[in-house]
DRENPA-3360 file (N, C-alpha, C; in nm, 2 decimals, always signed):
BEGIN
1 = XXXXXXXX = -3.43/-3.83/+5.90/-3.52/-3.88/+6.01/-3.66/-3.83/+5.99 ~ -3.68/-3.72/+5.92/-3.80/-3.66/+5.95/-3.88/-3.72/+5.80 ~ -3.81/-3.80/+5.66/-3.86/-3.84/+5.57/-3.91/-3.99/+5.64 ~ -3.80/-4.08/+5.71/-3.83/-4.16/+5.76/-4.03/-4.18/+5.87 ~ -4.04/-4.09/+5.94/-4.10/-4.06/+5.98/-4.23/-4.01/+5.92 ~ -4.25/-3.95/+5.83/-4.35/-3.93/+5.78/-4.36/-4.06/+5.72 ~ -4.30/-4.16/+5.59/-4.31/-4.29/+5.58/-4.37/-4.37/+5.65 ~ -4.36/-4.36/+5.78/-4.39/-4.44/+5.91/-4.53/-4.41/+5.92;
9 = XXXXXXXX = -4.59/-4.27/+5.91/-4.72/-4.20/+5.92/-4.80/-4.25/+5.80 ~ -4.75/-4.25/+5.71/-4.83/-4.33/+5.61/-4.84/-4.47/+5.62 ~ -4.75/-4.55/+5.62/-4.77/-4.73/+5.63/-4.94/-4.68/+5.78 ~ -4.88/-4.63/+5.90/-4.98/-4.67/+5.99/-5.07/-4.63/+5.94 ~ -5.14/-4.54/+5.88/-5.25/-4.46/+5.80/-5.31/-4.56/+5.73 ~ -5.24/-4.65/+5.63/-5.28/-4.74/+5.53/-5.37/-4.84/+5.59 ~ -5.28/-4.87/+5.75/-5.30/-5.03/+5.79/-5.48/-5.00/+5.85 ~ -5.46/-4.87/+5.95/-5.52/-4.83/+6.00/-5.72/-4.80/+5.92;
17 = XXXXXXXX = -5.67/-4.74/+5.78/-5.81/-4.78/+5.66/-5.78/-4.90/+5.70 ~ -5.71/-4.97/+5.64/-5.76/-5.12/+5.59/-5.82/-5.19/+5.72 ~ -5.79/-5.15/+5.85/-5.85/-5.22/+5.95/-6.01/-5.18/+5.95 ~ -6.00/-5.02/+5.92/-6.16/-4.98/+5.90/-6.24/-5.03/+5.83 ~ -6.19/-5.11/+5.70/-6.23/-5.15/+5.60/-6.30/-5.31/+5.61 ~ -6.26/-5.37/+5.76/-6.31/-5.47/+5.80/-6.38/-5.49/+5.90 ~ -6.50/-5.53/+5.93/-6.56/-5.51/+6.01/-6.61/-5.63/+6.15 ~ -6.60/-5.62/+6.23/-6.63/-5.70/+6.31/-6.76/-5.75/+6.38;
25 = XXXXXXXX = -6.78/-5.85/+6.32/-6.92/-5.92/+6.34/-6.93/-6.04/+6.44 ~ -7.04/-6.04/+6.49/-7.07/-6.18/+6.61/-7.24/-6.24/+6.52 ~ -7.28/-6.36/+6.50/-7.44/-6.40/+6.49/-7.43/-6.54/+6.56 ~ -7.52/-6.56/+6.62/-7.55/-6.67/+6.69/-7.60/-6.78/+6.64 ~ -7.54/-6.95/+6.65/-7.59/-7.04/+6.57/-7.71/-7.08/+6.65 ~ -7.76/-7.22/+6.58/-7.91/-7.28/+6.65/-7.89/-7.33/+6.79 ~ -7.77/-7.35/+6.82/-7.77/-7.39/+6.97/-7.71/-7.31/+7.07 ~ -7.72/-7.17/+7.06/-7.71/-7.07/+7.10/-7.52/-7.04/+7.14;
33 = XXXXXXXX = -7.41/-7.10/+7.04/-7.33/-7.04/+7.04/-7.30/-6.92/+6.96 ~ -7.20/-6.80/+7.01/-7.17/-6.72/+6.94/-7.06/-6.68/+6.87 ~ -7.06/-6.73/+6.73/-6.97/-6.69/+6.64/-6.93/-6.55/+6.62 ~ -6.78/-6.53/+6.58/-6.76/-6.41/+6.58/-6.68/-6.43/+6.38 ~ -6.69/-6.30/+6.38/-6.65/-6.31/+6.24/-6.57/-6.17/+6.17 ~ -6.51/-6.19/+6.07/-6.45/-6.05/+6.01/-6.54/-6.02/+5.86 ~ -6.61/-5.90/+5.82/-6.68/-5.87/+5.75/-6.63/-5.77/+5.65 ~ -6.62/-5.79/+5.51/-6.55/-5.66/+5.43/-6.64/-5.69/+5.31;
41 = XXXXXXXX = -6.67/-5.54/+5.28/-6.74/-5.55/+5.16/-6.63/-5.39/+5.05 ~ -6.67/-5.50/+4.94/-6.56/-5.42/+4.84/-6.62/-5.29/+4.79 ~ -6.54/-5.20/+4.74/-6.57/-5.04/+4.68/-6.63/-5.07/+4.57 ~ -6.80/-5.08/+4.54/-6.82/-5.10/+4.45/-6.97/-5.02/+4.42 ~ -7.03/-5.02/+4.31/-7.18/-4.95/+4.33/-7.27/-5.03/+4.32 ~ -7.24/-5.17/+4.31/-7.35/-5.29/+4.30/-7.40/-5.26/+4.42 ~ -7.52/-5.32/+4.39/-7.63/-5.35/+4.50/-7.66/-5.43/+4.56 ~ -7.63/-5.55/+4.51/-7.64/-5.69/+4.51/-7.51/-5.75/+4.53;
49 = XXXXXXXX = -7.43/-5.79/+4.63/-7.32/-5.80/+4.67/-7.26/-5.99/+4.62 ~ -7.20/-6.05/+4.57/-7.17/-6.17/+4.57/-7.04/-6.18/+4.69 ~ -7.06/-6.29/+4.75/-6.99/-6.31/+4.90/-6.97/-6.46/+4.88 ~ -6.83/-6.43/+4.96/-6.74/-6.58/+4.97/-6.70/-6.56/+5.15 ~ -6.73/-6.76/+5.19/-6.73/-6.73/+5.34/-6.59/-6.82/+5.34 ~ -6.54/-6.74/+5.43/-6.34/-6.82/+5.48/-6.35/-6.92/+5.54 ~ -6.31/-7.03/+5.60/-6.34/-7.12/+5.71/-6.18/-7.17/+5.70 ~ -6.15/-7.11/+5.83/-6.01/-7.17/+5.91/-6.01/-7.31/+5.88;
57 = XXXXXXXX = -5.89/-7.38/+5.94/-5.83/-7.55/+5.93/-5.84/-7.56/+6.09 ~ -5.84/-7.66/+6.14/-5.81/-7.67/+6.27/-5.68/-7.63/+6.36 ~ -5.70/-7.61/+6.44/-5.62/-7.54/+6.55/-5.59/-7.37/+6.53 ~ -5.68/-7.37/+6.41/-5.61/-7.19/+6.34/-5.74/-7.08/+6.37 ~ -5.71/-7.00/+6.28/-5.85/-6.89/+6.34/-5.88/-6.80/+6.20 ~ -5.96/-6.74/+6.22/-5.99/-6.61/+6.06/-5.88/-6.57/+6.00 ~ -5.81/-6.55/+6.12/-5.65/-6.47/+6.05/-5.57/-6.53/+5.97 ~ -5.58/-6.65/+5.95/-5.53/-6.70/+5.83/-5.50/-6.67/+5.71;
65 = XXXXXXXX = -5.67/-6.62/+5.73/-5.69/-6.60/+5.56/-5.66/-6.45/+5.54 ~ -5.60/-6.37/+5.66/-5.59/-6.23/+5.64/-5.45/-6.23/+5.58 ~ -5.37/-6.32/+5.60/-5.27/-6.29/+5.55/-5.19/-6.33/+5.42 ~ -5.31/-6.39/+5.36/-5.31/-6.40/+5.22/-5.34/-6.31/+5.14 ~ -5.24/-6.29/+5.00/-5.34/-6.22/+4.90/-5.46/-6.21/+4.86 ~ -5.48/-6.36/+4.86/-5.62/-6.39/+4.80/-5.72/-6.30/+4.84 ~ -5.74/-6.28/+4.99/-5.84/-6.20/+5.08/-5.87/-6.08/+4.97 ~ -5.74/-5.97/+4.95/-5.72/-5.87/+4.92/-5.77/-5.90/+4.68;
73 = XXXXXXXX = -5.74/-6.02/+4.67/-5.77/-6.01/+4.57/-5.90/-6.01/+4.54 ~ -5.97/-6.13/+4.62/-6.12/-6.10/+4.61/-6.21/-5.94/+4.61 ~ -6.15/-5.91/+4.68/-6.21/-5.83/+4.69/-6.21/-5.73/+4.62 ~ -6.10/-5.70/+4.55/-6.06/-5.65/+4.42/-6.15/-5.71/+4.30 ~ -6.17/-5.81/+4.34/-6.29/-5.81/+4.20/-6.44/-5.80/+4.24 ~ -6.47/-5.74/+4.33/-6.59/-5.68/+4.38/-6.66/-5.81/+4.47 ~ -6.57/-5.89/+4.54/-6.71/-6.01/+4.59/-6.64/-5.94/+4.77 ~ -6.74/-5.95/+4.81/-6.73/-5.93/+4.96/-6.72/-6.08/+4.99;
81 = XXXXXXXX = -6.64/-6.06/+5.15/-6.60/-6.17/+5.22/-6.64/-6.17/+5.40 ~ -6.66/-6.28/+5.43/-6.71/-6.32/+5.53/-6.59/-6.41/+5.61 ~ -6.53/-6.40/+5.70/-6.46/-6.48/+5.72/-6.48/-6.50/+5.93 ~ -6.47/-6.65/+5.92/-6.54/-6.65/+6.08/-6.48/-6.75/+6.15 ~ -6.43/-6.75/+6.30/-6.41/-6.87/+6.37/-6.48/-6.96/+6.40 ~ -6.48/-7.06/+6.38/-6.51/-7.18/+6.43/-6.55/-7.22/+6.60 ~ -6.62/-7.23/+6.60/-6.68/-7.21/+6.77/-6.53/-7.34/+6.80 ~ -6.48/-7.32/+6.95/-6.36/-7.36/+7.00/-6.23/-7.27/+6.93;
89 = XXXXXXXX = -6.25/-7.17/+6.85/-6.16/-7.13/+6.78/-6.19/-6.94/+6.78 ~ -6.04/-6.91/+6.81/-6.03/-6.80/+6.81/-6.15/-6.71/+6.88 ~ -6.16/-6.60/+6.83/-6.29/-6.54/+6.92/-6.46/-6.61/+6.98 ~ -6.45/-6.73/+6.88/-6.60/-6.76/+6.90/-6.58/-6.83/+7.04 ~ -6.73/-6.84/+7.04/-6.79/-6.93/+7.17/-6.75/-7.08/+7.18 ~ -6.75/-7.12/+7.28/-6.71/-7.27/+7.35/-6.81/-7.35/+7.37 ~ -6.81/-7.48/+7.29/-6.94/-7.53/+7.35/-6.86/-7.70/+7.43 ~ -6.97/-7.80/+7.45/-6.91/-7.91/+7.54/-6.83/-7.96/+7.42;
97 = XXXXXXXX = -6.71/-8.05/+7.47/-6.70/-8.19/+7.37/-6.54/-8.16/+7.31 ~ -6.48/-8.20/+7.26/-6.35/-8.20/+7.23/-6.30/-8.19/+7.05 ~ -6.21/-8.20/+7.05/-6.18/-8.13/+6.91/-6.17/-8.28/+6.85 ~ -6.17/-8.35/+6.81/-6.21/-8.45/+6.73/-6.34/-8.52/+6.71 ~ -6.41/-8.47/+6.77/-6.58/-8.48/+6.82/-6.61/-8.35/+6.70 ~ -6.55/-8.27/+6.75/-6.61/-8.10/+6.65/-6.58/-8.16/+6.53 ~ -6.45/-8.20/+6.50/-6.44/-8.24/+6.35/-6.50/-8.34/+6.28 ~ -6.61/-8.39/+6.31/-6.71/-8.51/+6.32/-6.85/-8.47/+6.30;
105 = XXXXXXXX = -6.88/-8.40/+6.41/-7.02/-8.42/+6.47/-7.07/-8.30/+6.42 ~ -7.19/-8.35/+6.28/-7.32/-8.27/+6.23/-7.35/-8.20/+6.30 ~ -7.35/-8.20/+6.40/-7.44/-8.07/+6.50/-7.35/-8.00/+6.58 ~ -7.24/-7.99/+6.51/-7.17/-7.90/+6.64/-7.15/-7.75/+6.48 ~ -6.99/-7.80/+6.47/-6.94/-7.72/+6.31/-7.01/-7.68/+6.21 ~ -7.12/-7.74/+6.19/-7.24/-7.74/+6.06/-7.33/-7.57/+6.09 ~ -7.33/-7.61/+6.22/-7.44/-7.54/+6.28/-7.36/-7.33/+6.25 ~ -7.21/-7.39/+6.27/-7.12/-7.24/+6.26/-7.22/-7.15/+6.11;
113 = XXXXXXXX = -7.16/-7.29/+6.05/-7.17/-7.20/+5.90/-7.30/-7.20/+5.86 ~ -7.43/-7.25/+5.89/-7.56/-7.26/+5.87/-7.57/-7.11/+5.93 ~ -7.53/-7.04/+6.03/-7.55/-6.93/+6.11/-7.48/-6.81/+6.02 ~ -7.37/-6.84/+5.99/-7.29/-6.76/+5.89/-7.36/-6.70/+5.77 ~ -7.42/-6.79/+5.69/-7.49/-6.79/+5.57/-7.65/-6.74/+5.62 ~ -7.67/-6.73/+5.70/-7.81/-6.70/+5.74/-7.78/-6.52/+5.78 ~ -7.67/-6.52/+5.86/-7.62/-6.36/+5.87/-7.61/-6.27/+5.73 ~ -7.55/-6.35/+5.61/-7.56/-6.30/+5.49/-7.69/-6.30/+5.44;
121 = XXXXXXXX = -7.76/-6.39/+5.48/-7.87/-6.39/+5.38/-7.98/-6.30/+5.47 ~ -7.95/-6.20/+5.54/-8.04/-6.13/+5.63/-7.96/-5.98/+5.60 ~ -7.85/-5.93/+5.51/-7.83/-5.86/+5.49/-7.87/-5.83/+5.35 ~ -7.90/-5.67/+5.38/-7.97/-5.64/+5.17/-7.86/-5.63/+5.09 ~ -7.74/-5.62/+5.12/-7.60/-5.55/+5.07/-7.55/-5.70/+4.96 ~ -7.63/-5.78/+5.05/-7.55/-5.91/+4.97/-7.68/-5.99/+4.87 ~ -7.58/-6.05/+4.76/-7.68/-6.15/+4.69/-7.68/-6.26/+4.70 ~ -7.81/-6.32/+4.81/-7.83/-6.41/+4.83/-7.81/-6.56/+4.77;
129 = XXXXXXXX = -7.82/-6.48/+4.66/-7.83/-6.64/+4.55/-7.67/-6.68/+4.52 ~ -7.59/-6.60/+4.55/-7.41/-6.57/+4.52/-7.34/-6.58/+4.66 ~ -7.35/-6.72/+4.68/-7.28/-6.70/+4.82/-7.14/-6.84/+4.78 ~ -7.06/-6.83/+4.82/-6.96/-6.93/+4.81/-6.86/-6.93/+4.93 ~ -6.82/-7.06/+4.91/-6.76/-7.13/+5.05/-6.60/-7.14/+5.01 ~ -6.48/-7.09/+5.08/-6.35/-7.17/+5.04/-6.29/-7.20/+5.16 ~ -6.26/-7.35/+5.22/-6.24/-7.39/+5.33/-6.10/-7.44/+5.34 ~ -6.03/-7.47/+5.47/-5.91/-7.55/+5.44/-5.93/-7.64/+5.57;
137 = XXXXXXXX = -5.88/-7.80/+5.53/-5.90/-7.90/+5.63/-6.07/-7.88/+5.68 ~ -6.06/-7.84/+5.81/-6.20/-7.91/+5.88/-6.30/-7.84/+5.79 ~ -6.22/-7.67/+5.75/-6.30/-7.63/+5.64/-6.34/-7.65/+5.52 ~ -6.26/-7.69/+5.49/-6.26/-7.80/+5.36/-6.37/-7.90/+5.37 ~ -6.41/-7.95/+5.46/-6.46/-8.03/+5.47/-6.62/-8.00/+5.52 ~ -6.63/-7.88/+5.57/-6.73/-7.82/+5.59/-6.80/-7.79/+5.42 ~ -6.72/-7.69/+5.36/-6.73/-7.63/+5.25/-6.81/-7.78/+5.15 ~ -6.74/-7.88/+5.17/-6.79/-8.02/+5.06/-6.96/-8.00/+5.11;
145 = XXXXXXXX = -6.99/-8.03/+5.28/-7.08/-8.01/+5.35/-7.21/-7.98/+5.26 ~ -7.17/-7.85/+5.28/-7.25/-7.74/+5.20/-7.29/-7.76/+5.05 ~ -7.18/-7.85/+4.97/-7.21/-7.80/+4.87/-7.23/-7.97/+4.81 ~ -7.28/-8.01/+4.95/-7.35/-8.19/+4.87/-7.50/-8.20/+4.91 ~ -7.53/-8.01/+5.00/-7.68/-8.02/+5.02/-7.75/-7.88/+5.00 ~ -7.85/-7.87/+4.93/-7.95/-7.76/+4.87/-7.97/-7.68/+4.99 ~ -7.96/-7.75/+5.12/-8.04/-7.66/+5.24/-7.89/-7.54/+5.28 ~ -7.81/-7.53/+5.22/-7.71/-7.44/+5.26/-7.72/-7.31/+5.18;
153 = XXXXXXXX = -7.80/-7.36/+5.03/-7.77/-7.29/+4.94/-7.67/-7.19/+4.90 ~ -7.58/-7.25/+4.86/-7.46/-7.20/+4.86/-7.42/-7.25/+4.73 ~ -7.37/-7.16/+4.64/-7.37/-7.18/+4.51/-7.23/-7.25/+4.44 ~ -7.09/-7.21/+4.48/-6.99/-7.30/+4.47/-6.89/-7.30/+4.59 ~ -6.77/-7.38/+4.59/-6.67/-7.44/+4.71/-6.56/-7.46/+4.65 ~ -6.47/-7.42/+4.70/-6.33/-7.44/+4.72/-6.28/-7.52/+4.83 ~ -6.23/-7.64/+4.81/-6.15/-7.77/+4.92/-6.03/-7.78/+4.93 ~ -5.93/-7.74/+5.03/-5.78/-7.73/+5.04/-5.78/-7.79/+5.16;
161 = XXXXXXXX = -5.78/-7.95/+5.11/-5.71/-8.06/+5.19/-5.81/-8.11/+5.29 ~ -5.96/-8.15/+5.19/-6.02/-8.20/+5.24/-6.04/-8.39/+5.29 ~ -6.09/-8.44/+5.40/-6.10/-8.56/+5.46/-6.22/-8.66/+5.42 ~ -6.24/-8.73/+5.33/-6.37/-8.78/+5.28/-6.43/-8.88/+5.40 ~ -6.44/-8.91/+5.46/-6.49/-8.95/+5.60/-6.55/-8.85/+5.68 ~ -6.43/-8.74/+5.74/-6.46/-8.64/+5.81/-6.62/-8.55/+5.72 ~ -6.58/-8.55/+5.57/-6.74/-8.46/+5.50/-6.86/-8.55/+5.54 ~ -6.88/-8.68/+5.53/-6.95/-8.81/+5.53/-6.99/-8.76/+5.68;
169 = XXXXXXXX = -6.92/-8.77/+5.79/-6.98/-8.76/+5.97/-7.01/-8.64/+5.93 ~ -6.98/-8.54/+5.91/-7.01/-8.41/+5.95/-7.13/-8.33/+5.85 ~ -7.20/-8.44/+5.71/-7.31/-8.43/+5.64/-7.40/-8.47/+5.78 ~ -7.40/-8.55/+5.87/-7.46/-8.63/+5.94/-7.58/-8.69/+5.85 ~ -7.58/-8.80/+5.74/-7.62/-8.86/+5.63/-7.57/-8.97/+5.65 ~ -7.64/-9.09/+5.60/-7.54/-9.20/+5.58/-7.53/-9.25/+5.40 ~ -7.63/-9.20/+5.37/-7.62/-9.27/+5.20/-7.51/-9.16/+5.17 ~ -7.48/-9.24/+5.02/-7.33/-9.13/+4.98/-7.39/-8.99/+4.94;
177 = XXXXXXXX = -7.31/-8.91/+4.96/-7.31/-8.77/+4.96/-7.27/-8.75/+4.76 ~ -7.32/-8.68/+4.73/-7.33/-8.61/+4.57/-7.33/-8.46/+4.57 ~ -7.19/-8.42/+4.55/-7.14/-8.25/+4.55/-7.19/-8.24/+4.43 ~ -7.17/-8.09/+4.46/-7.20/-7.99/+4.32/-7.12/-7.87/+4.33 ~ -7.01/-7.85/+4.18/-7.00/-7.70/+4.19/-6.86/-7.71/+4.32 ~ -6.75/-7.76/+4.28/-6.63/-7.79/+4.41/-6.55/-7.80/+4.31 ~ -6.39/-7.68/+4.37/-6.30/-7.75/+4.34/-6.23/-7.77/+4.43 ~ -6.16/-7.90/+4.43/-6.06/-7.95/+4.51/-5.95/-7.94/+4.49;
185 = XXXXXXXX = -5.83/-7.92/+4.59/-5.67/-7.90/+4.60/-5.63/-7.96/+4.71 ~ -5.53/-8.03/+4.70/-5.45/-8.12/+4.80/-5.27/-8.11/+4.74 ~ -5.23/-8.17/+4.85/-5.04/-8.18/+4.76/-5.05/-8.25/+4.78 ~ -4.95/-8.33/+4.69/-4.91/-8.47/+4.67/-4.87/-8.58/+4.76 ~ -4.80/-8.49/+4.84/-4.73/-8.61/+4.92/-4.79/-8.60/+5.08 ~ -4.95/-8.46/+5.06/-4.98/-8.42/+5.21/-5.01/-8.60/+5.31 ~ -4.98/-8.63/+5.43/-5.01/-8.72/+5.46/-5.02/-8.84/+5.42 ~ -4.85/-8.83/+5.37/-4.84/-8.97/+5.33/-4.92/-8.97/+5.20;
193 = XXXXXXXX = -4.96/-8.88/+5.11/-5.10/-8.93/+4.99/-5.19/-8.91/+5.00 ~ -5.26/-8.92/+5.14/-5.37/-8.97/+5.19/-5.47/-8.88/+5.15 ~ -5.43/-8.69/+5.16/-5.51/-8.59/+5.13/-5.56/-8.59/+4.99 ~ -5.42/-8.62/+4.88/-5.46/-8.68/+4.75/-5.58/-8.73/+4.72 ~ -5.55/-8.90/+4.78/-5.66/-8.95/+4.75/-5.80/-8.93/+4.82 ~ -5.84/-8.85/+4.90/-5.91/-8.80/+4.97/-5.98/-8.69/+4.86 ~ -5.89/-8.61/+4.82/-5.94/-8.52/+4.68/-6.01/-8.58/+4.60 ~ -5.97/-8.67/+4.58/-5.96/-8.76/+4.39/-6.12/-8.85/+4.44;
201 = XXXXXXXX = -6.12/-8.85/+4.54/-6.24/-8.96/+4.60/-6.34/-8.84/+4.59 ~ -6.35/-8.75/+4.63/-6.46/-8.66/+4.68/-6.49/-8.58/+4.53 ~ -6.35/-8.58/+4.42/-6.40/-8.53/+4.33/-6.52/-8.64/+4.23 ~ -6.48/-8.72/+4.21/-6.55/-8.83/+4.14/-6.69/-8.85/+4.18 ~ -6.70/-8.80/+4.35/-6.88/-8.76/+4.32/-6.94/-8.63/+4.35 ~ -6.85/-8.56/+4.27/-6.91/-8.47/+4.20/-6.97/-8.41/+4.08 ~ -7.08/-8.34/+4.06/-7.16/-8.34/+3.93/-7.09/-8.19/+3.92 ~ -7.20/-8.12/+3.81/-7.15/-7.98/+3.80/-7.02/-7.94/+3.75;
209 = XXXXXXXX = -6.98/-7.84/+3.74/-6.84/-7.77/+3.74/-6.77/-7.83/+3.86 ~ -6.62/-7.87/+3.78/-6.59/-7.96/+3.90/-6.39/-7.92/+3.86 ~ -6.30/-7.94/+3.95/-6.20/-7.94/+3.92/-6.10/-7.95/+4.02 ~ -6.00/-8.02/+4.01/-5.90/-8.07/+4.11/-5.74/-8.03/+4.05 ~ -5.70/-7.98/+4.21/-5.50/-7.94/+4.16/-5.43/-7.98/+4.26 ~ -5.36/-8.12/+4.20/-5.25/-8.16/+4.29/-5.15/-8.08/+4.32 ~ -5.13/-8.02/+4.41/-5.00/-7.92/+4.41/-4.85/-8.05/+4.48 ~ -4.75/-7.96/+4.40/-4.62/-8.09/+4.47/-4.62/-8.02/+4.64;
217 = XXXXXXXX = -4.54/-8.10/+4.69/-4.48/-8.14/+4.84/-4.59/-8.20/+4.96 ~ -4.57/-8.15/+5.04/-4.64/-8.19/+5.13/-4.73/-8.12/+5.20 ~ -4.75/-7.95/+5.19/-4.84/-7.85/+5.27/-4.94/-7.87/+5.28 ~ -5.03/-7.87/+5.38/-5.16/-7.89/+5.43/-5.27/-7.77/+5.40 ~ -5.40/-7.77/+5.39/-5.47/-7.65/+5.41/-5.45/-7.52/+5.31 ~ -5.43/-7.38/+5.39/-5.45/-7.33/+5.35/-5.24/-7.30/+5.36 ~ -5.17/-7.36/+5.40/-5.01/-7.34/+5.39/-5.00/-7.35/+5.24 ~ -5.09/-7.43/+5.14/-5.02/-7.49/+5.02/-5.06/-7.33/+4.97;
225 = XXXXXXXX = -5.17/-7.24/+4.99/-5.14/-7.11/+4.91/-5.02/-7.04/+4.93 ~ -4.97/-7.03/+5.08/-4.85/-6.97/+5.11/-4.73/-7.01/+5.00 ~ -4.75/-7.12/+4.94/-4.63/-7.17/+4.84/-4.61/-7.16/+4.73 ~ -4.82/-7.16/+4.67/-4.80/-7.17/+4.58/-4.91/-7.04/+4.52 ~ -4.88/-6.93/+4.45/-4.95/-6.83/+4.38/-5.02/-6.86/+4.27 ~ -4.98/-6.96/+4.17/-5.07/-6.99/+4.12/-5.21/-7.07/+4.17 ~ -5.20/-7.14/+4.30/-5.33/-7.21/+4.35/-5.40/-7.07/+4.38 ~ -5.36/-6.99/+4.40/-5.44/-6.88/+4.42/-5.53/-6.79/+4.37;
233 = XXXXXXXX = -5.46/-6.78/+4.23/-5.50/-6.75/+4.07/-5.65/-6.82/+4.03 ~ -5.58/-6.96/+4.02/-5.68/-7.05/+4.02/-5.78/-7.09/+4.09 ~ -5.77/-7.02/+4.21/-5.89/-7.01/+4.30/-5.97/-6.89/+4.25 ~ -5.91/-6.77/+4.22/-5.96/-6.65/+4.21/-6.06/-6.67/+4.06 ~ -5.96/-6.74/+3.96/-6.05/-6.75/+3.84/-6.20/-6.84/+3.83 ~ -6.15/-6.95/+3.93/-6.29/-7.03/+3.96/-6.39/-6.96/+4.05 ~ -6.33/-6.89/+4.16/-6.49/-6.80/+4.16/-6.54/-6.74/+4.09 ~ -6.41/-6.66/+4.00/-6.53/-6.55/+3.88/-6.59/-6.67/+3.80;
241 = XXX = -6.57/-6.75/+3.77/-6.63/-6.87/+3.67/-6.76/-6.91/+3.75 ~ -6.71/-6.94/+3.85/-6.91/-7.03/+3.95/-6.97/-6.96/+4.02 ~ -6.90/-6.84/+4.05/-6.99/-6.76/+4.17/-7.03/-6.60/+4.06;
% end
């Protein structure tokens, strides 16, 4: 009982750093909602930090991505992470309008991560010019967002089960959108195909370092890492490659 016990004192001890290890952050977007966010920066002696921002799927929240290795691998290779709710989601602020409107409308969701990246780029810890996006669904779709326009400055993207319409409304642009620096991931059979071809469409206009992974079955977002360890790998090696 008393080996049991001390066991017990250590796991809580471990969880208890590692919660210290994250930090909790709020910055305000342009139309004065407030995002909230989880902030970890890796054990390192750089000065100049390279940072990757999370962005939930819909109906989900930061924690998502907590419970991936990935989180924990990033960080392991020295890039700090930024991970934040989506205003209507989880801790952040509420604004008017409904959740198919948010997954649409340029001026709602845009505005999160314009605020995100602006919080980074007002910290000295991080390097501004090294900032990168990995999104799943609305985030996914955000992440294309960012990386089909100079004013986000955001250097590469990661897409898991992105919507080529939904990036198109939520550039709020109408001429075609031209990415840079994305890779995309969808399964095969997500939505009937549909997320497939949705990939394969959004990859084709893309310039730059570019790369797409059909994974088999049908998982959505960020479920298809839960399945598959190599998409994870292969996320981890493409940010050391572009970021």
């Amino acid at each position: 009982m008393k080996t049991i016990s001390i066991l017990s004192f250590f796991i809580v001890a471990s969880l208890h750093l590692k919660a210290q290890n994250i930090q909790e952050v709020q910055f305000v977007t342009k139309d004065s909602i407030t995002i909230s966010a989880s902030f970890e920066l890796p054990k390192t002696k750089n000065t100049k930090l390279p940072v990757v921002i999370f962005i939930h799927q819909g109906g989900s929240s930061r924690e998502e991505w907590k419970a991936l290795p990935l989180w924990n691998k990033l960080i392991k290779e020295g890039y700090a992470i930024l991970a934040y709710d989506i205003r209507q989601h989880g801790k952040s602020g509420k604004d008017k309008g409904d959740l198919y409107d948010l997954f649409n409308n340029p001026k709602r969701a845009p505005l999160d991560l314009r605020a995100a990246i602006g919080f980074l780029q007002n910290d000295s810890r991080i390097d501004a010019d090294r900032i990168g996006v990995i999104g799943a669904s609305i985030g996914a779709n955000l992440a294309c967002v960012a990386a089909a326009s100079d004013s986000y400055s955001i250097k590469t993207a990661v897409s898991l089960s992105a919507k080529s319409s939904a990036v198109q409304n939520l550039s709020g642009q109408k001429t075609l959108l031209h990415l840079h620096n994305v890779f995309y991931i969808a399964s095969k059979e997500e939505q009937n195909g549909k997320r497939k071809q949705w990939a394969e469409e959004l990859f084709s206009k893309t310039t730059g370092t570019k790369e797409i992974e059909i994974a088999n079955g049908n998982k959505h977002g960020s479920f298809i890492l839960r399945e598959s360890k190599t998409s994870e790998d292969a996320i981890v090696n493409w940010i050391k490659k572009t970021l």
